[in-house]
C-alpha positions as YAML, in Angstrom:
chain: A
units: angstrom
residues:
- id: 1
  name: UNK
  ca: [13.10, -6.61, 49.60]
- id: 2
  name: UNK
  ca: [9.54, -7.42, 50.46]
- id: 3
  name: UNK
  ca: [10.39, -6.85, 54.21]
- id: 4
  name: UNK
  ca: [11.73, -3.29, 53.56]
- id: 5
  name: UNK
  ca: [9.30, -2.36, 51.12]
- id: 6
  name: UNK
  ca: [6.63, -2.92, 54.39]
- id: 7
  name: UNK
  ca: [8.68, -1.22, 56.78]
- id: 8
  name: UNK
  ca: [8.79, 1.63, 54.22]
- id: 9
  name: UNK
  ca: [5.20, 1.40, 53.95]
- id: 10
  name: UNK
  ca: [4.32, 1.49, 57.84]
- id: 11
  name: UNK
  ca: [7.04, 4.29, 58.62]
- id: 12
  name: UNK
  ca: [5.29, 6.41, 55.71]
- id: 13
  name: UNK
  ca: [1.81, 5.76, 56.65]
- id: 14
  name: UNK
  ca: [2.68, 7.33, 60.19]
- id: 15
  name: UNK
  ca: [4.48, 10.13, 58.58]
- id: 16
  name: UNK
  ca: [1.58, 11.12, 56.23]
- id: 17
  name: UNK
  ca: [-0.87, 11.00, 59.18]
- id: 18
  name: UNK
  ca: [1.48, 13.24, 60.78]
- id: 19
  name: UNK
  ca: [1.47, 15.76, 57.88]
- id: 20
  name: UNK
  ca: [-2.38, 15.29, 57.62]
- id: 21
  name: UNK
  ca: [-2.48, 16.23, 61.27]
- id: 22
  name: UNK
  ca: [0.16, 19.22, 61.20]
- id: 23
  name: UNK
  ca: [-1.22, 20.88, 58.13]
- id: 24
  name: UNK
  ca: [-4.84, 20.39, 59.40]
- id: 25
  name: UNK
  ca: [-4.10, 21.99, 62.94]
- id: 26
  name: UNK
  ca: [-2.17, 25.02, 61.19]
- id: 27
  name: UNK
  ca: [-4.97, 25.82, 59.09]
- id: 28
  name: UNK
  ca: [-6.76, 26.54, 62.26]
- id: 29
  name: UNK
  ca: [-4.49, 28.70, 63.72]
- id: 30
  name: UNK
  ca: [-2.98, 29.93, 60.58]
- id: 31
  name: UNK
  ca: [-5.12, 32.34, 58.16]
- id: 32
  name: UNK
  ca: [-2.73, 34.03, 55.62]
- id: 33
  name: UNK
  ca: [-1.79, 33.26, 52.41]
- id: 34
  name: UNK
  ca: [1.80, 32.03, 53.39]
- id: 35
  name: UNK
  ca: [1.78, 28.58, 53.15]
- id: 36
  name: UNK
  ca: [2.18, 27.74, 57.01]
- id: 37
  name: UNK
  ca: [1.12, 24.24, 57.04]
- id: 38
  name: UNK
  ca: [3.66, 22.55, 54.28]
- id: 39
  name: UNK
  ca: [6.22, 24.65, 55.58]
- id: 40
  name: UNK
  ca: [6.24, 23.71, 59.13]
- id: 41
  name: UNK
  ca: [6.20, 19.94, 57.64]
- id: 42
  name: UNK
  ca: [9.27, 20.83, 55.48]
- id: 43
  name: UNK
  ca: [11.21, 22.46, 58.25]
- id: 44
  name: UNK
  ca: [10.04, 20.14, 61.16]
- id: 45
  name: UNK
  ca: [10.82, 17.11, 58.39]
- id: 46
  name: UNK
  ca: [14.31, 18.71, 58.34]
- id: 47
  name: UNK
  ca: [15.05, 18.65, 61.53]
- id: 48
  name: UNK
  ca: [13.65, 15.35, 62.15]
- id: 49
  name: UNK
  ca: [15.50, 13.91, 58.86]
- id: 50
  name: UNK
  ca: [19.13, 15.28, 60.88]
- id: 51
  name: UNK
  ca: [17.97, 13.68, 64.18]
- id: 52
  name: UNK
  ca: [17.27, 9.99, 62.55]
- id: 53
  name: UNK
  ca: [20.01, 10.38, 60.37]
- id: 54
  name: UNK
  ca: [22.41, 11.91, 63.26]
- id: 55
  name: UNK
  ca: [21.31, 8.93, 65.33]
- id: 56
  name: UNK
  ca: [21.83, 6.37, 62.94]
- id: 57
  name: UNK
  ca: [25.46, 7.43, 62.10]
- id: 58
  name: UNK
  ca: [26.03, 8.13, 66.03]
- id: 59
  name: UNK
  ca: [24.91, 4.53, 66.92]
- id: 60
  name: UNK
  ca: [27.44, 3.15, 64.48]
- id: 61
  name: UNK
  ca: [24.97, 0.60, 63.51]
- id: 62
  name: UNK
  ca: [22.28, 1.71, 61.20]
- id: 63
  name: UNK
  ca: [20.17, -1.32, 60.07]
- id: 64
  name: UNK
  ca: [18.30, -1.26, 56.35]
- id: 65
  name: UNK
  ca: [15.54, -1.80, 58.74]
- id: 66
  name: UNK
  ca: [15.88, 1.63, 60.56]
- id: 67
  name: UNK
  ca: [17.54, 3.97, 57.83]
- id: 68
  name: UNK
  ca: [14.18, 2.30, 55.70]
- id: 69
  name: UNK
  ca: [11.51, 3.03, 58.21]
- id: 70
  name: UNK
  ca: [12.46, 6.54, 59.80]
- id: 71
  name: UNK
  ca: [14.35, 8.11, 56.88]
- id: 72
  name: UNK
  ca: [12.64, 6.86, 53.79]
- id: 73
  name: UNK
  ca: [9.53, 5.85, 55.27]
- id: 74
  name: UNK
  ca: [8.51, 8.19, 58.24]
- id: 75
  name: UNK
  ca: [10.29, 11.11, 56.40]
- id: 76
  name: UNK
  ca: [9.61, 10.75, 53.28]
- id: 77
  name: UNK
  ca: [5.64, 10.22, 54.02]
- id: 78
  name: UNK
  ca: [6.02, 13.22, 56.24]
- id: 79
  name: UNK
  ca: [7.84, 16.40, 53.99]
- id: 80
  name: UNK
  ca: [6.02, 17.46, 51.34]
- id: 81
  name: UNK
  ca: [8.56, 18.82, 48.92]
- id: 82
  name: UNK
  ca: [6.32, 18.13, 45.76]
- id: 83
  name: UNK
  ca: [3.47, 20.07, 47.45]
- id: 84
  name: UNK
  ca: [5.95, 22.70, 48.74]
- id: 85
  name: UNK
  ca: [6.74, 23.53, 44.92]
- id: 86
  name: UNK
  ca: [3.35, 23.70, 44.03]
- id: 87
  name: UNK
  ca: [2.61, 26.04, 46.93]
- id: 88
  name: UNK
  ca: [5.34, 28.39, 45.04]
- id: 89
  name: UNK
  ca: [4.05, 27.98, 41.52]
- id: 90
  name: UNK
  ca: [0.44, 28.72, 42.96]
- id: 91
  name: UNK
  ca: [1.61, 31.89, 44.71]
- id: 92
  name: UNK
  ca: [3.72, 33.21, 41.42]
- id: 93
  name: UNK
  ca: [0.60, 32.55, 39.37]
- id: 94
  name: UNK
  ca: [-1.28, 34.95, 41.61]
- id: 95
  name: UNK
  ca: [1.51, 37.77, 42.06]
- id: 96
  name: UNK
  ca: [1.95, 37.14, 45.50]
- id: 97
  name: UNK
  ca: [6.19, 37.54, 44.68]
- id: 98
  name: UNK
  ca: [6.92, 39.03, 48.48]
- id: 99
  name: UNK
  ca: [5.08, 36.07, 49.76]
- id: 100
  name: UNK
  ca: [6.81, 33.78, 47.05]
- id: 101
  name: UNK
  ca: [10.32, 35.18, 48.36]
- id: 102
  name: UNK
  ca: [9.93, 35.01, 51.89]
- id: 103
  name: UNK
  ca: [8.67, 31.32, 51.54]
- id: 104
  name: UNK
  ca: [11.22, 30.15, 49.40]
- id: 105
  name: UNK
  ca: [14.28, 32.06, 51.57]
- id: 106
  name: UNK
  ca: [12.97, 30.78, 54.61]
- id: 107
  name: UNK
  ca: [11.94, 27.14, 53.64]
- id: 108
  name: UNK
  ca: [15.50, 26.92, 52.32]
- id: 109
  name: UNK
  ca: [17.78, 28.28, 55.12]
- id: 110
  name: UNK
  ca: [15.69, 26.84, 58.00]
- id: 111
  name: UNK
  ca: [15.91, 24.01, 56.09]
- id: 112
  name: UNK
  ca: [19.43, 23.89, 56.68]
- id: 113
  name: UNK
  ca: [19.91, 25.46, 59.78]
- id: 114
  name: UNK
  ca: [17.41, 22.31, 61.06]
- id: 115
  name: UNK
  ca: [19.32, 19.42, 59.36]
- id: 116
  name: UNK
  ca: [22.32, 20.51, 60.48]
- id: 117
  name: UNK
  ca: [20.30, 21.11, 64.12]
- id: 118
  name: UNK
  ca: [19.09, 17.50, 64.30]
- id: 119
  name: UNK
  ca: [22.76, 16.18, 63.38]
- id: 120
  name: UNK
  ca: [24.53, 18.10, 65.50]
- id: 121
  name: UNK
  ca: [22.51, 16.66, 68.78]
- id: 122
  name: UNK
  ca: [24.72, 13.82, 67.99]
- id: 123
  name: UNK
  ca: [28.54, 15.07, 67.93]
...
């Protein structure tokens, strides 16, 4: 368990540096109050989370190893769900609702559409 609970640890710490990165950059190029830079994370995470996970089942042998370092550790470092709810209690508390509803609709359906993206590469 020890083993696992490093690989966890090393595929997490590259997916929060890639979430640092990401949300940094978009706050450069991003200047509304749409929360661009968790939801590129979410929806890139997505699709990344179907890849892995489409690759894993494809290969038809998914280690603890792997499903542990990309899918629990790289992903789970790199989405940001907890923030991503945050982001939509800090918009309601301000009375941004159109900007609450677009955020919330699109988070959740490109969501989706980007799991089921990454998984399909693999049938």
């Amino acid at each position: 368990m020890f083993k696992e609970l490093i690989i966890a640890g090393c595929g997490g710490f590259v997916g929060t540096a890639g979430r640092y990165l990401l949300t940094k950059w978009s706050s450069t190029v991003w200047h509304g109050t749409f929360p661009m830079g968790t939801f590129l994370v979410n929806i890139i995470g997505c699709f990344l989370f179907g890849v892995f996970f489409g690759f894993l089942e494809h290969s038809k042998v998914i280690t603890p190893g792997q499903n542990v370092l990309l899918l629990t550790g790289f992903c789970g470092g790199f989405t940001t769900f907890s923030t991503f709810a945050n982001d939509m209690w800090v918009l309601s508390s301000k009375g941004e609702w159109a900007t609450f509803a677009l955020y919330l609709a699109l988070s959740i359906i490109l969501g989706l559409v980007c799991v089921w993206g990454g998984r399909a590469l693999f049938r």
